[in-house]
PDB file as gemmi writes it, atoms N, CA and C in Angstrom:
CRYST1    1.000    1.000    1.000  90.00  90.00  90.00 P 1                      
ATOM      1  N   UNK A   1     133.307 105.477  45.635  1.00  0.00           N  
ATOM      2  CA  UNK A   1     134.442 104.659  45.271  1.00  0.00           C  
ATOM      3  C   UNK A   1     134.071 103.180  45.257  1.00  0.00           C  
ATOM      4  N   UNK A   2     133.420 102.835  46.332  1.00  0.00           N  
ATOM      5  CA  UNK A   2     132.881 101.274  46.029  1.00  0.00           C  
ATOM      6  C   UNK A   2     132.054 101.103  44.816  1.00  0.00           C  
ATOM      7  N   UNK A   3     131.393 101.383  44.364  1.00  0.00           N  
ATOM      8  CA  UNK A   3     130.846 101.384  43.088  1.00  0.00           C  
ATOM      9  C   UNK A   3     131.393 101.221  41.801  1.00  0.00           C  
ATOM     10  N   UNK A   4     132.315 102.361  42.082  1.00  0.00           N  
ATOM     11  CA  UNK A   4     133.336 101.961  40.791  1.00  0.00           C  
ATOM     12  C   UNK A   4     133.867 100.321  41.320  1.00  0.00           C  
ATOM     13  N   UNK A   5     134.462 100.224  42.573  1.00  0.00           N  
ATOM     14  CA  UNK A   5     135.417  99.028  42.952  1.00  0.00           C  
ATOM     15  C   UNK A   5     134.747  97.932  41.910  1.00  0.00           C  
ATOM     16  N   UNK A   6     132.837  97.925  42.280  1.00  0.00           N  
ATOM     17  CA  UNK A   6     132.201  96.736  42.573  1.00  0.00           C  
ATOM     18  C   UNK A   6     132.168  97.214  40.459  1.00  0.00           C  
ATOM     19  N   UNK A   7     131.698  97.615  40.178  1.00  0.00           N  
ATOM     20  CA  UNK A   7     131.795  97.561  38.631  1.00  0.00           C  
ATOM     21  C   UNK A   7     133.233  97.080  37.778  1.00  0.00           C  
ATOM     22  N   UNK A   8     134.270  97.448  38.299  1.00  0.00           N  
ATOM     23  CA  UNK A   8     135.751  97.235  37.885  1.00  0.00           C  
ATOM     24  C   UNK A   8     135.742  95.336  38.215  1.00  0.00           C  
ATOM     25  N   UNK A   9     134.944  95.022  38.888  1.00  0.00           N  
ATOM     26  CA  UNK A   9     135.147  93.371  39.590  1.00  0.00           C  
ATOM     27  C   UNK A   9     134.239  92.839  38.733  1.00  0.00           C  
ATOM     28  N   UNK A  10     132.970  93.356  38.239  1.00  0.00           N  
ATOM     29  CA  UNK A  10     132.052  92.387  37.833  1.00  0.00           C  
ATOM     30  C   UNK A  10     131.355  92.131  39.417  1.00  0.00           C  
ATOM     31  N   UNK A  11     130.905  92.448  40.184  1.00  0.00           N  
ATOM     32  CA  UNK A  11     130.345  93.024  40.990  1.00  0.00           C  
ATOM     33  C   UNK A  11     128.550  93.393  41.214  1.00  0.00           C  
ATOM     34  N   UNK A  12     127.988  92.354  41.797  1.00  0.00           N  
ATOM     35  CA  UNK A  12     126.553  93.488  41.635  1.00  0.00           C  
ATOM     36  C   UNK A  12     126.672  95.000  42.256  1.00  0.00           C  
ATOM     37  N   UNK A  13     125.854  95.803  41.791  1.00  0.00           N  
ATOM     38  CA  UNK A  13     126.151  97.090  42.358  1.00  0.00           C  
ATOM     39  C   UNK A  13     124.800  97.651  42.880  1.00  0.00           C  
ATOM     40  N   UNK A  14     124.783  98.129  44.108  1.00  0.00           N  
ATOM     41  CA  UNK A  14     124.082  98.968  45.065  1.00  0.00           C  
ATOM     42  C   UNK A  14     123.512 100.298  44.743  1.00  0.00           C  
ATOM     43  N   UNK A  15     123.358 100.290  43.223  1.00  0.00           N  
ATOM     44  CA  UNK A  15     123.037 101.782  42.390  1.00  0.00           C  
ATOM     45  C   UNK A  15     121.956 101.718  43.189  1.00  0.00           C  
ATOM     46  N   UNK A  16     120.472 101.361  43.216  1.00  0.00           N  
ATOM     47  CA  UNK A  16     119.119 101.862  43.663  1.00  0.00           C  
ATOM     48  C   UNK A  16     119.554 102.189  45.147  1.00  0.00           C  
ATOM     49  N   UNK A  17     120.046 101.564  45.810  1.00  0.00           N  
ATOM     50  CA  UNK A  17     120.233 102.044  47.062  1.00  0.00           C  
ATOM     51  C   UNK A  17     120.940 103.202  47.462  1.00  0.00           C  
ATOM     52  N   UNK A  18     122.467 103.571  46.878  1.00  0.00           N  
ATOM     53  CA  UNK A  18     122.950 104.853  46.928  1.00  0.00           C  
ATOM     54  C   UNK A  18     122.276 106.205  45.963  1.00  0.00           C  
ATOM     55  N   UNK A  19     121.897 105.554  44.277  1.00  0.00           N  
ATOM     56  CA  UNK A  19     121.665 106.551  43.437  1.00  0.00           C  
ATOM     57  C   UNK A  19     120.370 106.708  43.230  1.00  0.00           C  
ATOM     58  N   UNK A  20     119.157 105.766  43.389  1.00  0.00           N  
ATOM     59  CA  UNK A  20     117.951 105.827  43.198  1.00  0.00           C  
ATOM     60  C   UNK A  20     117.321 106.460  44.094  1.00  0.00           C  
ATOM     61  N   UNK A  21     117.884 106.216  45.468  1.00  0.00           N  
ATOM     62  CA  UNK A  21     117.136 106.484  46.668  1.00  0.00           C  
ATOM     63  C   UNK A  21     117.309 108.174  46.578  1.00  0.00           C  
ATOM     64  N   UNK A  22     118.253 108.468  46.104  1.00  0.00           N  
ATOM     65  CA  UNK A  22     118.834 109.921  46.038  1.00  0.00           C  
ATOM     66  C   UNK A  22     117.371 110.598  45.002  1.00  0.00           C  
ATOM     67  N   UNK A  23     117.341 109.957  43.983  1.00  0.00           N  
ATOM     68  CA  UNK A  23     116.315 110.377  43.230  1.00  0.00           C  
ATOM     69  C   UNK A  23     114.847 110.297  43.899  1.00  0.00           C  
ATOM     70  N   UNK A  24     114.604 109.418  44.054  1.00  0.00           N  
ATOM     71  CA  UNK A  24     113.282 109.211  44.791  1.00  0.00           C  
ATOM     72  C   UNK A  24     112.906 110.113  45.476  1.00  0.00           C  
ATOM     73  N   UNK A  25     113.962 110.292  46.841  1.00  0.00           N  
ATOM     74  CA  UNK A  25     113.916 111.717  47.727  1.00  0.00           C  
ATOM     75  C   UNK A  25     113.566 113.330  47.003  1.00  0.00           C  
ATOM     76  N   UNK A  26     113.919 113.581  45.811  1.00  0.00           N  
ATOM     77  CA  UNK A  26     114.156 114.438  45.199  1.00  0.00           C  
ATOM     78  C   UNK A  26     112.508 114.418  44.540  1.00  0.00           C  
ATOM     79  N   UNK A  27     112.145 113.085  44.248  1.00  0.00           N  
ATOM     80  CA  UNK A  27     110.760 113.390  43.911  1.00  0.00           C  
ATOM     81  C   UNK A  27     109.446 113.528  44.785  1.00  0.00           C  
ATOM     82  N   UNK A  28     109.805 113.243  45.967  1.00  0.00           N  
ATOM     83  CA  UNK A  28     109.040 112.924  47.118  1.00  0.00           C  
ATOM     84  C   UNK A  28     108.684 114.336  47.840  1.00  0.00           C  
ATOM     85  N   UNK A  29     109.835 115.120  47.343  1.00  0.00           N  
ATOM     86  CA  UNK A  29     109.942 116.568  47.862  1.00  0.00           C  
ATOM     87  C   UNK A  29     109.992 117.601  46.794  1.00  0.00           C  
ATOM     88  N   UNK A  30     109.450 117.338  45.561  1.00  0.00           N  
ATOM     89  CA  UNK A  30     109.078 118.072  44.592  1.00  0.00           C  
ATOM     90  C   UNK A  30     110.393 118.652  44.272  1.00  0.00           C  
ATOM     91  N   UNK A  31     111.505 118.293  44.275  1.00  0.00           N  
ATOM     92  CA  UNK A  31     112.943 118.851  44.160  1.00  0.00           C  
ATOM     93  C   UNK A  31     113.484 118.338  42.733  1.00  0.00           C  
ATOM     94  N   UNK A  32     114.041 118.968  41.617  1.00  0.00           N  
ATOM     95  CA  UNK A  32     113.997 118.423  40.530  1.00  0.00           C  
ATOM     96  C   UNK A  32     116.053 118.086  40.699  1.00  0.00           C  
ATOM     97  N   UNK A  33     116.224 116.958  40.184  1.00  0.00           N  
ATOM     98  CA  UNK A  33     117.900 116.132  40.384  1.00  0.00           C  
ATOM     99  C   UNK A  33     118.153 116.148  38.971  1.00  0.00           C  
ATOM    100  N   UNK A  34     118.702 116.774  38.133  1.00  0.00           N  
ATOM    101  CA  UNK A  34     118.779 116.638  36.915  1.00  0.00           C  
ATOM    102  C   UNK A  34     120.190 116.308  37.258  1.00  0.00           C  
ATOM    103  N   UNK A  35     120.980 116.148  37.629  1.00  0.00           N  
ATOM    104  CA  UNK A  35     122.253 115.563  37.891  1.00  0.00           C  
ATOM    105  C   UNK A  35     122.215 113.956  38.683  1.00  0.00           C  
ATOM    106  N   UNK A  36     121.564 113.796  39.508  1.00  0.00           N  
ATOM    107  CA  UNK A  36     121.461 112.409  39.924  1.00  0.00           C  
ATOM    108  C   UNK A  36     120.764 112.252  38.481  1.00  0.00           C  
ATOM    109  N   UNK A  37     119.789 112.294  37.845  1.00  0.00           N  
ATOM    110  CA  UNK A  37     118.803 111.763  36.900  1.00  0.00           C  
ATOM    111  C   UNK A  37     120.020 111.358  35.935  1.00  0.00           C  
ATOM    112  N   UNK A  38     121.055 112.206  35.735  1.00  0.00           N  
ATOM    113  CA  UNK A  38     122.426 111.503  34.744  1.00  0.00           C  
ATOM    114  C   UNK A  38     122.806 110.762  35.068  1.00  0.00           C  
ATOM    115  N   UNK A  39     123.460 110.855  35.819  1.00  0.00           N  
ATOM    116  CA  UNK A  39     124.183 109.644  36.770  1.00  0.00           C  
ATOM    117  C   UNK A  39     124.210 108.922  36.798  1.00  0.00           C  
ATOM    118  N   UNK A  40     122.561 108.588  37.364  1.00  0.00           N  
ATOM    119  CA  UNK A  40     122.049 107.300  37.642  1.00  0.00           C  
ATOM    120  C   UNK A  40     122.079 106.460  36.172  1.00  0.00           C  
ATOM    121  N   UNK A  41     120.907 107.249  35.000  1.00  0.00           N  
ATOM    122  CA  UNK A  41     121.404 107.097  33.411  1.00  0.00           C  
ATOM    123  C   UNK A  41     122.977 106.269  32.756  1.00  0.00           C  
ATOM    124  N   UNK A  42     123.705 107.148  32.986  1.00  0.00           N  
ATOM    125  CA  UNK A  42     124.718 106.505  32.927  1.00  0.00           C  
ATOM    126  C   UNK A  42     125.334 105.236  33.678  1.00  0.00           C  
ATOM    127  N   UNK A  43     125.565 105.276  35.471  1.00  0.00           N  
ATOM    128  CA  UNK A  43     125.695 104.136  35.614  1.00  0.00           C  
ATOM    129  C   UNK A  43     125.223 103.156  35.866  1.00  0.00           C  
ATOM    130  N   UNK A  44     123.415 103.413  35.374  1.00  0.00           N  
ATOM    131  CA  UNK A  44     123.034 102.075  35.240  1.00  0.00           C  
ATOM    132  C   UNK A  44     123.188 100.947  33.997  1.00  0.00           C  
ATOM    133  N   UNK A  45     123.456 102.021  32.848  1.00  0.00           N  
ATOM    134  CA  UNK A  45     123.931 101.700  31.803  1.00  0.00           C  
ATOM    135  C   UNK A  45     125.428 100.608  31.566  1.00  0.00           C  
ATOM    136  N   UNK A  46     126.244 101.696  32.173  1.00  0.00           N  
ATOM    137  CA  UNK A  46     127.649 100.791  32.346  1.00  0.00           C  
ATOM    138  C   UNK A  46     127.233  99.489  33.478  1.00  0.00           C  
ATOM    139  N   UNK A  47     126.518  99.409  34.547  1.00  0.00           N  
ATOM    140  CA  UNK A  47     126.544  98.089  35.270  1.00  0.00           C  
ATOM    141  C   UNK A  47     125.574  97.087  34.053  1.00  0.00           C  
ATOM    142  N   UNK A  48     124.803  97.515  33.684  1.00  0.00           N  
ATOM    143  CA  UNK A  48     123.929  96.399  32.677  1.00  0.00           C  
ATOM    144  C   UNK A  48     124.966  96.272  31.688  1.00  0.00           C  
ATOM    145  N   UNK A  49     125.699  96.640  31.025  1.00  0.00           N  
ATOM    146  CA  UNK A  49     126.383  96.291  29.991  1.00  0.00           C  
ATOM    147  C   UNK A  49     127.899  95.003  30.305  1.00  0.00           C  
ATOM    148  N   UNK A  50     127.806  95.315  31.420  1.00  0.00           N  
ATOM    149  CA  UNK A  50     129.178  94.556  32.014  1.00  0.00           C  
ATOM    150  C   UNK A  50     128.283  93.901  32.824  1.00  0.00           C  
ATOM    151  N   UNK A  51     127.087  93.344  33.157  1.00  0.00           N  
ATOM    152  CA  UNK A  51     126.853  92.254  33.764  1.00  0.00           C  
ATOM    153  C   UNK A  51     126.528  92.778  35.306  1.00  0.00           C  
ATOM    154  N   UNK A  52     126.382  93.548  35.930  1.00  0.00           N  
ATOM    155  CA  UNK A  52     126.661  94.002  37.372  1.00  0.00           C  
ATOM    156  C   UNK A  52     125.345  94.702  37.533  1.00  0.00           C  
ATOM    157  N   UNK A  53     123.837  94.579  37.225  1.00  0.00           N  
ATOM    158  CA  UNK A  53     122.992  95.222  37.533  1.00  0.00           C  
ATOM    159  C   UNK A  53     121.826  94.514  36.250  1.00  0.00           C  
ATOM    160  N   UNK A  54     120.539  94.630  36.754  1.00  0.00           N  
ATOM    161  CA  UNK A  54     120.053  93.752  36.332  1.00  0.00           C  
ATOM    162  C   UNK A  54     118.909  94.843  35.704  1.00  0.00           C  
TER     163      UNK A  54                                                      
END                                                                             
């Protein structure tokens, strides 16, 4: 929910820390995230487009 909050504000957003780290783990342990791998896709997309992620 903060994520959305911080995107709805113009907001930097904490994606690598909640959604990347999620991925990372997943590669670290040979575990394949094809659902974080969207996710992340997508809302890194929407924070770069609105200014909130770099």
């Amino acid at each position: 929910m903060l994520m959305l909050q911080d995107l709805e504000r113009g907001r930097p957003m904490e994606i690598d820390a909640l959604v990347s780290a999620v991925q990372e783990f997943g590669r670290l342990t040979e575990k394949p995230t094809p659902t974080i791998d969207a996710v992340l896709a997508v809302v890194r997309r929407l924070a770069v487009e609105r200014g909130c992620y770099e």
